[in-house]
N, C-alpha and C positions, 0 to 999 in steps of 0.2 A: 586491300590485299591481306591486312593483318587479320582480319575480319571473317576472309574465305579459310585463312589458314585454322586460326584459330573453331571456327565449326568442324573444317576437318578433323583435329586433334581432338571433339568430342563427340565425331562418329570412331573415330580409333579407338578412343580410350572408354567408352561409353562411361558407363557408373565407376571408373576411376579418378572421375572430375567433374570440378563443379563449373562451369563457365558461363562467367555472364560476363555483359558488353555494355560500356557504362560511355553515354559522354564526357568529356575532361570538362563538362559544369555540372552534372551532378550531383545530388548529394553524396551518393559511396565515395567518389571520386574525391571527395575534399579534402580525406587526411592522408594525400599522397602529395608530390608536388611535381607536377607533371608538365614538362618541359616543350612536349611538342604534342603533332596532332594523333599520333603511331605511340603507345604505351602498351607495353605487354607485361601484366605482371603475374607469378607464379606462382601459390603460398605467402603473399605479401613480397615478394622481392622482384623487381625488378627486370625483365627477359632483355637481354639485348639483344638493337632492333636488326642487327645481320642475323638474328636465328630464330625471333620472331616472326622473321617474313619469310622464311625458305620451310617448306612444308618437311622434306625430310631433318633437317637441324634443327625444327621444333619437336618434330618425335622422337630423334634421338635426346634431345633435353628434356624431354617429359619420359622418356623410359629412364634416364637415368636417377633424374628426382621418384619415382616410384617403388 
């Protein structure tokens, strides 16, 4: 679900973000410390996961940080 939302949010925002989608064993992934299987993070911080999954409460959180 994180997954559909987050491509939505980079057909919305186009060239206002950089999205990529990393397994939790990857190498980008290793200087985070990443608690479950669902991590959303936005500029290095953190998305919590009630607004990372709702497609309109991820937009309204990426309009705001922009």
């Amino acid at each position: 679900m994180a997954i559909g939302v987050a491509h939505d949010m980079k057909k919305n925002f186009e060239d206002l973000i950089n999205l990529n989608i990393y397994t939790n064993d990857a190498p980008e992934a290793q200087d985070f410390e990443i608690k479950s299987s669902t991590t959303v993070f936005a500029d290095g911080d953190r998305v919590p996961l009630d607004i990372a999954l709702a497609r309109e409460t991820m937009n309204a959180y990426l309009k705001e940080r922009l």
